[in-house]
N, CA, C and O atoms as a DFTB+ gen file, in Angstrom:
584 C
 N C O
     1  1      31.893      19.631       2.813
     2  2      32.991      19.176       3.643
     3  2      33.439      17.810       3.134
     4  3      32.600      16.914       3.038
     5  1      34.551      17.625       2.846
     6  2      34.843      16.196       2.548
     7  2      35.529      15.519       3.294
     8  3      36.278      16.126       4.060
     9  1      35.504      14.029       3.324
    10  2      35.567      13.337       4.348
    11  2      36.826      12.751       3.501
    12  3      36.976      12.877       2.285
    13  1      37.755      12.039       4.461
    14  2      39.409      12.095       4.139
    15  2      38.885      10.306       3.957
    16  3      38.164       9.438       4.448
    17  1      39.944      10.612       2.782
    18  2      40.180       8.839       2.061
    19  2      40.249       7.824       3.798
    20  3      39.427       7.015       4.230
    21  1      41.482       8.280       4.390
    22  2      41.626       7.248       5.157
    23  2      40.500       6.620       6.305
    24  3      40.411       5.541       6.891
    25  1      39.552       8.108       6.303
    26  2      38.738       7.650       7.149
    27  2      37.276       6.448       6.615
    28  3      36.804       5.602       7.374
    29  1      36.855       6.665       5.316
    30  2      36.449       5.984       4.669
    31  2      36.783       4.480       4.826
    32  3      35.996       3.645       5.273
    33  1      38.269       4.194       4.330
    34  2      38.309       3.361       4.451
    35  2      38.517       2.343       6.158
    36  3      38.163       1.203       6.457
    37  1      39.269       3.467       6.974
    38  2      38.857       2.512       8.004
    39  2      37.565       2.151       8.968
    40  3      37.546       1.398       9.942
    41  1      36.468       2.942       8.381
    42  2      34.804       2.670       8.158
    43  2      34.876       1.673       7.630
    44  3      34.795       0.664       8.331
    45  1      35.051       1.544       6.239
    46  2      34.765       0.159       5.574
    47  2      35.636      -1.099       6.242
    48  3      35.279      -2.228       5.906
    49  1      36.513      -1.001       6.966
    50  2      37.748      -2.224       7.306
    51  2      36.594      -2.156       9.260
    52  3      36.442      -3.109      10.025
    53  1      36.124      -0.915       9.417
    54  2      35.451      -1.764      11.124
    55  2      34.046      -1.868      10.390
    56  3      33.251      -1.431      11.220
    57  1      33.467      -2.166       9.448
    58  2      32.169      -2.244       9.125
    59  2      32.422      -3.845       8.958
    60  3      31.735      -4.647       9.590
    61  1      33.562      -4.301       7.970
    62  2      33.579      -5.640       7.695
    63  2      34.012      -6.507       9.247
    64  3      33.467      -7.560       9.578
    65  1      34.750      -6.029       9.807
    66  2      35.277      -6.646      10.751
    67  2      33.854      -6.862      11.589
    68  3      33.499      -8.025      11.783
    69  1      33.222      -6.025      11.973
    70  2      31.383      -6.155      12.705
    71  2      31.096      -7.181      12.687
    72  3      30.931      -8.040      13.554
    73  1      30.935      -7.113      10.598
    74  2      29.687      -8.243       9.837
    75  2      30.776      -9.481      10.551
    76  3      30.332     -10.269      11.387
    77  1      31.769      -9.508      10.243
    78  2      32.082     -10.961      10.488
    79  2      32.136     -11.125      11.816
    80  3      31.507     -12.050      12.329
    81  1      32.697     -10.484      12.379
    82  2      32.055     -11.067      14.068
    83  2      30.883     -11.288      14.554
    84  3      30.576     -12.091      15.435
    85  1      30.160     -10.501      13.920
    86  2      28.461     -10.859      14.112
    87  2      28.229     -12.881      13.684
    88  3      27.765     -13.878      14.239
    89  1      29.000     -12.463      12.190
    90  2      28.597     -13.899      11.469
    91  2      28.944     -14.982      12.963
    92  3      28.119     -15.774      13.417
    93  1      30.400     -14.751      13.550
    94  2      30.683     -15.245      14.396
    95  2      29.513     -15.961      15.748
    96  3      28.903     -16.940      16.180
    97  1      29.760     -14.952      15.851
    98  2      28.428     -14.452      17.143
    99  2      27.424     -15.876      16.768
   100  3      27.368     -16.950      17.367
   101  1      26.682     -15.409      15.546
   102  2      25.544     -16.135      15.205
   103  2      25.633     -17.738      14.892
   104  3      24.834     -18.591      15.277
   105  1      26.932     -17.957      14.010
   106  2      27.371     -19.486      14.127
   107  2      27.408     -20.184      15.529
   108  3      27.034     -21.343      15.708
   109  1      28.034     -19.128      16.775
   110  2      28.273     -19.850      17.944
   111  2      27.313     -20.197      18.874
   112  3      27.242     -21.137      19.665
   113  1      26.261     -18.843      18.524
   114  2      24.975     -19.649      19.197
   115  2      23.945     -20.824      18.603
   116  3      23.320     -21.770      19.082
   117  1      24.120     -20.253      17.352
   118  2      23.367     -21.459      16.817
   119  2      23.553     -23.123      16.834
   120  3      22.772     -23.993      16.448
   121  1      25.168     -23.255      17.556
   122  2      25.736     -24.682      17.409
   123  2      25.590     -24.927      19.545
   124  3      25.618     -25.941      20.243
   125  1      25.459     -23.616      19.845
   126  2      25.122     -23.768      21.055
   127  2      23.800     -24.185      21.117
   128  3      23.568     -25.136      21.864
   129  1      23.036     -23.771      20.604
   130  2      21.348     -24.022      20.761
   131  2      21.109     -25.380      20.428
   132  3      20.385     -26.016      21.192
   133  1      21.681     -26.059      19.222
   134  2      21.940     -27.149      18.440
   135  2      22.407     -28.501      19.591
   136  3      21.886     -29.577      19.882
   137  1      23.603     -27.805      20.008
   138  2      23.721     -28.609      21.384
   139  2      22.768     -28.699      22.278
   140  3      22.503     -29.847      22.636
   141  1      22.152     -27.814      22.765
   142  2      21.368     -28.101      23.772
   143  2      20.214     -28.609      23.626
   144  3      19.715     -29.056      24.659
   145  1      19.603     -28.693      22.661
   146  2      18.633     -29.573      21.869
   147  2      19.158     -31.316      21.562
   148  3      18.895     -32.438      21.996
   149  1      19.562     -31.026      21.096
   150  2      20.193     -32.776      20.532
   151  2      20.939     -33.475      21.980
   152  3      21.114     -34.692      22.033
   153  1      21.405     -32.434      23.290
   154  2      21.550     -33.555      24.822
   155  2      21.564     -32.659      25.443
   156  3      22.561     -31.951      25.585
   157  1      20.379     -32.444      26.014
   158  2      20.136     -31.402      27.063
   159  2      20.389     -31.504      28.489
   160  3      20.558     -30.587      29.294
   161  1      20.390     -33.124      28.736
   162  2      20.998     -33.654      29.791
   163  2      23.237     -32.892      30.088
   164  3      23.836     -32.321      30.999
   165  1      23.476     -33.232      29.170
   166  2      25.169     -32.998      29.109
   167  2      25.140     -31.567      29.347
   168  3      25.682     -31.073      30.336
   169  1      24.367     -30.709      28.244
   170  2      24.816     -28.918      28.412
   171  2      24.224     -28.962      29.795
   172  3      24.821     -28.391      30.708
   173  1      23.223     -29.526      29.991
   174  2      22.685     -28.693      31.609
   175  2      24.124     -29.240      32.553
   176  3      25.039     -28.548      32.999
   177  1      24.016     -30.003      32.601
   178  2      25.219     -30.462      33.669
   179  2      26.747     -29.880      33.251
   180  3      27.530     -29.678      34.179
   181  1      27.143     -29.632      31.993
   182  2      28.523     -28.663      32.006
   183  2      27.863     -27.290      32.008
   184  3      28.415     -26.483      31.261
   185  1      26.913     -26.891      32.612
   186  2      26.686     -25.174      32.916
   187  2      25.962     -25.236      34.201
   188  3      25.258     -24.260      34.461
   189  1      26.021     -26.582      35.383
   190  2      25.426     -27.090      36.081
   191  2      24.226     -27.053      36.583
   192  3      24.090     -27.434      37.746
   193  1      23.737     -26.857      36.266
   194  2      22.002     -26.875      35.962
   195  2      21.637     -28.522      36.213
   196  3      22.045     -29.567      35.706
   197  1      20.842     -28.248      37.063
   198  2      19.766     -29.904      36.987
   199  2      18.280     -29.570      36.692
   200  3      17.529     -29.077      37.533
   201  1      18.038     -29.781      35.830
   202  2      16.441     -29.330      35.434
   203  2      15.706     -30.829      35.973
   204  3      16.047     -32.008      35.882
   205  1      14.582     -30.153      36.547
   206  2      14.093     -31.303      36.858
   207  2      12.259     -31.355      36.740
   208  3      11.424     -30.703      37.368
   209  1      12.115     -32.223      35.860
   210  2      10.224     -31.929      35.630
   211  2      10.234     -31.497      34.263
   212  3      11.159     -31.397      33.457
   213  1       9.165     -31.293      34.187
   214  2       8.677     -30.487      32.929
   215  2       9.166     -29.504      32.808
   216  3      10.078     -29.201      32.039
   217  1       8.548     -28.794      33.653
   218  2       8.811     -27.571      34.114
   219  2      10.648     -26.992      34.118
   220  3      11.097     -25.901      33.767
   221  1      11.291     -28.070      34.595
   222  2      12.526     -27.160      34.478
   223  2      13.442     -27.851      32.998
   224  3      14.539     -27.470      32.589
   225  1      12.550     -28.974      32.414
   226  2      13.511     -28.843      31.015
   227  2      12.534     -27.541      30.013
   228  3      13.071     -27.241      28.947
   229  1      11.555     -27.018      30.253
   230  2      10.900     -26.484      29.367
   231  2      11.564     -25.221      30.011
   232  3      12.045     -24.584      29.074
   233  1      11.721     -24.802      30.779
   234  2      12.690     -23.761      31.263
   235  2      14.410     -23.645      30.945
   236  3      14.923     -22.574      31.267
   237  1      15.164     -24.530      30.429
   238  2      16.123     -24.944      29.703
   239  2      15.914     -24.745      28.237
   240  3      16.416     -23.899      27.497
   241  1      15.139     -25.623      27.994
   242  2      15.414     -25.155      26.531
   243  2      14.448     -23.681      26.087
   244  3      14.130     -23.428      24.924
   245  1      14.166     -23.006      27.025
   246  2      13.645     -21.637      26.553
   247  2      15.049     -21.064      26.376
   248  3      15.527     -20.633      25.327
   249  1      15.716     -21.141      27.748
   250  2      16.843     -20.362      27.522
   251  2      18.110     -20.823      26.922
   252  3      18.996     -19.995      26.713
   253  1      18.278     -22.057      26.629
   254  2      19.171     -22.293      26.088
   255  2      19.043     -22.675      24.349
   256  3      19.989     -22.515      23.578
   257  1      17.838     -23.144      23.977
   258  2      17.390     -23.409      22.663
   259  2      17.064     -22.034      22.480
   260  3      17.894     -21.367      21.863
   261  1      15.866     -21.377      22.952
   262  2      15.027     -20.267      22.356
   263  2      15.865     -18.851      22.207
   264  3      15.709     -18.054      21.281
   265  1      16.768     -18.705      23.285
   266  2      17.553     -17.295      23.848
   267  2      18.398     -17.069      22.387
   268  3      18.229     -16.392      21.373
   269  1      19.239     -17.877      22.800
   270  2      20.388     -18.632      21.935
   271  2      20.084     -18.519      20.545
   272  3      20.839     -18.003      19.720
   273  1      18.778     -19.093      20.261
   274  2      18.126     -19.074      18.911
   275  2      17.913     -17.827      18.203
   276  3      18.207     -17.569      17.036
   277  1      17.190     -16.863      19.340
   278  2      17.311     -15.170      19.159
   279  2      18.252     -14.523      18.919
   280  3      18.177     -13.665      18.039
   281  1      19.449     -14.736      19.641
   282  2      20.561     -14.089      19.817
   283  2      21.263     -14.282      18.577
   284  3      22.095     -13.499      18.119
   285  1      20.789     -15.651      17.916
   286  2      21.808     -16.126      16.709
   287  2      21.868     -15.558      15.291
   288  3      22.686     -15.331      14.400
   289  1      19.899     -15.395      15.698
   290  2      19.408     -14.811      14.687
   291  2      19.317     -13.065      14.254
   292  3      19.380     -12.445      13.192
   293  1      19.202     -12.828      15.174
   294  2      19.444     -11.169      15.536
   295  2      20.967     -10.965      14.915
   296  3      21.169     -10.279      13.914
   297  1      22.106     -11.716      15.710
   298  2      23.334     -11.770      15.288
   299  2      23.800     -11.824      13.463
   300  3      24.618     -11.188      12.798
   301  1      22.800     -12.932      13.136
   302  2      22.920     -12.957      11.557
   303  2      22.113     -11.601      10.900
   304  3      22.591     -10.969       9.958
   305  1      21.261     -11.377      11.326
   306  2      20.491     -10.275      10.136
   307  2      21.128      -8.924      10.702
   308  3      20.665      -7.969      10.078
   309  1      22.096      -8.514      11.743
   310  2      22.621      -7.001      11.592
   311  2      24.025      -7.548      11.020
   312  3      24.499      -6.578      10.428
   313  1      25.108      -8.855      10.885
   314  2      25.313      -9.054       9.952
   315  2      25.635      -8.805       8.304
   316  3      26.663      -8.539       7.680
   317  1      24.210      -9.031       7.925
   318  2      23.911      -8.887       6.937
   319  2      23.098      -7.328       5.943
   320  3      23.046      -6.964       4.768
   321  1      22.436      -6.671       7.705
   322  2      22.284      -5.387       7.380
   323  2      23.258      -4.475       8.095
   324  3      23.216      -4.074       9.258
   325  1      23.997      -4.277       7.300
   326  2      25.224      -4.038       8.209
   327  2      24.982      -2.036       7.840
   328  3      25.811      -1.191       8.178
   329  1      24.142      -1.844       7.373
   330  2      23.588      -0.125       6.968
   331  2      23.243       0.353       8.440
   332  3      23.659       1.441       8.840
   333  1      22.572      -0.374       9.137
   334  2      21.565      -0.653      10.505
   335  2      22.256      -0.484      11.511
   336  3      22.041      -1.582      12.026
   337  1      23.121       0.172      12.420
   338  2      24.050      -0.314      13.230
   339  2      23.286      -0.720      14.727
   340  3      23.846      -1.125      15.746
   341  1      21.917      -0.489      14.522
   342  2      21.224      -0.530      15.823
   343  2      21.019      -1.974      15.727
   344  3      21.053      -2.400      16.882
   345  1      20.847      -2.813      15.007
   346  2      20.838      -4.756      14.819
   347  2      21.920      -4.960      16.080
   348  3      21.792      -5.162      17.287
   349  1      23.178      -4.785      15.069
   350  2      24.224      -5.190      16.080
   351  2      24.503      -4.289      17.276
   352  3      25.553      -4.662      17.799
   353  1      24.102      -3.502      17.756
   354  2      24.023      -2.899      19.037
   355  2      23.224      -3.724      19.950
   356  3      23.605      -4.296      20.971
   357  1      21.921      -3.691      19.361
   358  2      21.222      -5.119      19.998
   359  2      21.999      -6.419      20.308
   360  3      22.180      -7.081      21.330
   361  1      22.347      -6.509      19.146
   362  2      23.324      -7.990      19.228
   363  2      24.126      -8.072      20.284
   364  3      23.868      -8.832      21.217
   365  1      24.921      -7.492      20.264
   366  2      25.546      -7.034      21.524
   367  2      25.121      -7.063      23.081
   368  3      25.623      -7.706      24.003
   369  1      24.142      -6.250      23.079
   370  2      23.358      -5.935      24.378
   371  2      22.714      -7.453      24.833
   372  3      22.638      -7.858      25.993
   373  1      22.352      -8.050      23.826
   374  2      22.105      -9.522      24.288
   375  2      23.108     -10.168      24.324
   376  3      22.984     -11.013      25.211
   377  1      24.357     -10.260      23.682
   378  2      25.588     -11.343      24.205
   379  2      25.980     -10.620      25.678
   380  3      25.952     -11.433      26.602
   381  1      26.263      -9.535      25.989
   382  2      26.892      -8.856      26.544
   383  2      25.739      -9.353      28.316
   384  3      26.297      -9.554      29.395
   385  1      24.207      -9.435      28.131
   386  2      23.521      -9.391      29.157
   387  2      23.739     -10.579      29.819
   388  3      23.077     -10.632      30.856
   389  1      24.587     -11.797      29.563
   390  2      24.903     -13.182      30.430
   391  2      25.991     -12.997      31.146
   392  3      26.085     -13.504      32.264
   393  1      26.915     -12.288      30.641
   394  2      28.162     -12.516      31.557
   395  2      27.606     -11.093      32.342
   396  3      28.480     -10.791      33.155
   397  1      26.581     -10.200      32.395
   398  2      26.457      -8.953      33.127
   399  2      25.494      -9.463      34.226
   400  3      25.571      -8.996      35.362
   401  1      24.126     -10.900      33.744
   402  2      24.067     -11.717      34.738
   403  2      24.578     -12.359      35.438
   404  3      24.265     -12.330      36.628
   405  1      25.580     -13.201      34.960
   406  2      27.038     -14.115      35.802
   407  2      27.723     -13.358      37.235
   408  3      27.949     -13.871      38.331
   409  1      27.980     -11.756      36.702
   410  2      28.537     -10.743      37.508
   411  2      27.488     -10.477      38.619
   412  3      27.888     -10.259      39.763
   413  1      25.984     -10.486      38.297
   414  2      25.332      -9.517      39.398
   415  2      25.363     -10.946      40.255
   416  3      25.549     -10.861      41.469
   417  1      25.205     -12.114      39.714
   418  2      25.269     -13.428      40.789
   419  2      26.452     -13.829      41.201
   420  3      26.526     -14.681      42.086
   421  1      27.443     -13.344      40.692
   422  2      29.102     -13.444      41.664
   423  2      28.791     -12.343      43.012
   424  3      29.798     -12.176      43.701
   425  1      27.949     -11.822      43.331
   426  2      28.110     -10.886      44.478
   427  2      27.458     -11.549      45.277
   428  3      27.662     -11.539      46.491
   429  1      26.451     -12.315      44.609
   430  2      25.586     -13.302      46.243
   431  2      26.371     -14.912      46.040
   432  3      26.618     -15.434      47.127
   433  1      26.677     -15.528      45.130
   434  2      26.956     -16.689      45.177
   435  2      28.543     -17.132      44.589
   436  3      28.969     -18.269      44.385
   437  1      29.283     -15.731      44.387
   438  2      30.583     -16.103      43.744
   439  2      30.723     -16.184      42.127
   440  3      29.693     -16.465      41.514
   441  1      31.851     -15.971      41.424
   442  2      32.163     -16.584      40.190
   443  2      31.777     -18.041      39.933
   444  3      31.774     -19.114      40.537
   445  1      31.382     -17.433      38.468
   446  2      31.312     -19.122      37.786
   447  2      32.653     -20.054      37.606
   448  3      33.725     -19.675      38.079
   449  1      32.552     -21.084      37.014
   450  2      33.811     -21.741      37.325
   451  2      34.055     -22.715      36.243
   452  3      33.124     -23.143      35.561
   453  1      35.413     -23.116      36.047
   454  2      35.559     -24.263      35.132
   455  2      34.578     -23.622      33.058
   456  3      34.736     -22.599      32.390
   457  1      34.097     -24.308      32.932
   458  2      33.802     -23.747      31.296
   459  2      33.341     -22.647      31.390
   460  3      33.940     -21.707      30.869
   461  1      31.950     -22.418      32.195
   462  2      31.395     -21.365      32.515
   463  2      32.441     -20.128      32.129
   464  3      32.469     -19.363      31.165
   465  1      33.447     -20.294      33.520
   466  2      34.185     -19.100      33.289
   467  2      34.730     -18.731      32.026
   468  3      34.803     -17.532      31.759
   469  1      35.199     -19.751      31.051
   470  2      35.592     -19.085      30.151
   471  2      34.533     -18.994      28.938
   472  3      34.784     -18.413      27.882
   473  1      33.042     -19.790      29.290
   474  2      32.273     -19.230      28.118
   475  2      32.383     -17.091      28.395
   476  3      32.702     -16.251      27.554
   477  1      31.996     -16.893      29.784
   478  2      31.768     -15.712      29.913
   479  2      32.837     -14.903      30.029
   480  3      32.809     -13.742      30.439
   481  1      34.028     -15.670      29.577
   482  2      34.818     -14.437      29.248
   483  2      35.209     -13.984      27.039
   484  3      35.608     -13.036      26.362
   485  1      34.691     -15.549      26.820
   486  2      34.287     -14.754      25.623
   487  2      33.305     -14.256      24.977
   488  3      33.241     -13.750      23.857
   489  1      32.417     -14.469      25.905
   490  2      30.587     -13.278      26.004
   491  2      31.072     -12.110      26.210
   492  3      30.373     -11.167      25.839
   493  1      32.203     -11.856      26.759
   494  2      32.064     -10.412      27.181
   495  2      33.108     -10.017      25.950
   496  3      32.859      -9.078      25.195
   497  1      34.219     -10.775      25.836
   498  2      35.038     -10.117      24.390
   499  2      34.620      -9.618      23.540
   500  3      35.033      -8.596      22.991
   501  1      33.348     -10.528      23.176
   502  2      32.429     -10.561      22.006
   503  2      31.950      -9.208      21.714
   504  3      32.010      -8.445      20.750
   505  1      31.375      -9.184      23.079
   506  2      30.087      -8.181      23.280
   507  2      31.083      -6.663      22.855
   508  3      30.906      -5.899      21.907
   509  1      32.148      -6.608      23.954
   510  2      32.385      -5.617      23.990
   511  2      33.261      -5.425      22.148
   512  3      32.766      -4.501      21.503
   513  1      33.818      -5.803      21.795
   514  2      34.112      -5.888      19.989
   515  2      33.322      -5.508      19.551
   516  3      33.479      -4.632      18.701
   517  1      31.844      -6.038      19.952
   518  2      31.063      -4.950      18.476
   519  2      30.801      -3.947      18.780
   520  3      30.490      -3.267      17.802
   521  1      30.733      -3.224      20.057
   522  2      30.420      -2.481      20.688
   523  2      31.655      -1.174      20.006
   524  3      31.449      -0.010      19.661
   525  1      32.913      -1.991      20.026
   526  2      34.330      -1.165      19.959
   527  2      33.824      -0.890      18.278
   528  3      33.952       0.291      17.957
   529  1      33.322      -1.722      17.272
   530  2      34.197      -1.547      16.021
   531  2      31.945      -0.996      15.268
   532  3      31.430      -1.061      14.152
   533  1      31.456      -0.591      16.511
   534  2      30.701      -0.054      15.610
   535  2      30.703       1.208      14.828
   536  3      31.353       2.023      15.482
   537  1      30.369       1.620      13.977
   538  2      29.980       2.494      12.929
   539  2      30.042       3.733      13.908
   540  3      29.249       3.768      14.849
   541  1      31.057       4.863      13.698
   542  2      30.609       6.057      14.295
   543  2      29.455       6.615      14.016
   544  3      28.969       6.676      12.887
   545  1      28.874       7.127      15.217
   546  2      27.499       7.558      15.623
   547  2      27.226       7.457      17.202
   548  3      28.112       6.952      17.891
   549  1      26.075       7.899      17.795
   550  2      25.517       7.320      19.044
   551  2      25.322       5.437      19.034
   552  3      25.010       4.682      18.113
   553  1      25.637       5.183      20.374
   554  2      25.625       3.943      20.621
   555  2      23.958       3.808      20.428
   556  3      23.388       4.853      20.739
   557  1      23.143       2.827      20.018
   558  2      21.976       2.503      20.189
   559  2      21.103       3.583      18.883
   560  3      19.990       3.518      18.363
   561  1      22.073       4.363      18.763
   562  2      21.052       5.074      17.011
   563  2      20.562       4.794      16.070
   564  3      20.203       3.686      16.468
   565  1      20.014       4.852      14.573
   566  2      19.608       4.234      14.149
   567  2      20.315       4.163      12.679
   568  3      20.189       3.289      11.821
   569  1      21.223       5.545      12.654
   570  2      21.962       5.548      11.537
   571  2      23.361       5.902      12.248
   572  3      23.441       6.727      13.157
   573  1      24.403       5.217      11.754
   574  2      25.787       6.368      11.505
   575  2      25.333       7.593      11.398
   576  3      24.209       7.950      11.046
   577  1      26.465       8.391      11.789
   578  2      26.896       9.502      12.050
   579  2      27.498       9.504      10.365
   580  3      27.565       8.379       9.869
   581  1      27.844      10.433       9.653
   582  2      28.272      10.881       8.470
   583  2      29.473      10.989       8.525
   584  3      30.103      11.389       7.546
């Protein structure tokens, strides 16, 4: 059975478009994590957070250094293995799980507000883009579909 020129290539045109949004992805957390390390005082207070103790900056920078750090990194290596489409499915499923937290806490405490709101509306752009321009196949598989 042969597979038609055009479809090939617009495989290869949403395969590149992925890698580079991934690259995306991974630059933005990593300068996020970067931030929150170098004044952890400022990010906590523009995502309003008051950490207070040990205990709640070591709880900060788990999630804002360590998460972030994961997410960045995960983000770079499906990226780069761009054969893999299950990397960036992951990738995804972790950008995509903050603004799906933001949502389950808008039902007891309301929308976020001011930056917040618009970090999580481009968490969810994000998320849902790689989601749109992955590799035909099952979502979460381990290869394309042929």
């Amino acid at each position: 059975m042969a597979v038609p020129f055009a479809h090939i290539a617009n495989a290869a045109l949403r395969a590149r478009l992925r890698g580079q949004l991934l690259s995306v992805a991974a630059s933005a957390h990593s300068l996020a994590a970067l931030a929150a390390l170098l004044d952890p005082d400022r990010v906590a207070d523009a995502m309003g957070l008051f950490p207070v103790g040990v205990n709640g900056y070591s709880q900060f920078f788990a999630l804002y250094v360590g998460v972030r750090l994961a997410t960045a990194g995960l983000a770079l290596l499906a990226a780069r293995q761009g054969d893999q489409p299950i990397l960036g499915d992951l990738a995804a499923l972790f950008i995509l799980a903050q603004p799906l937290g933001r949502l389950v806490a808008a039902f007891a405490i309301g929308l976020p507000q001011g930056l917040l709101f618009v970090v999580s509306g481009f968490e969810l752009a994000v998320g849902l883009a790689l989601i749109g321009l992955r590799p035909q196949g099952r979502f979460l598989s381990i290869r394309p579909s042929p």
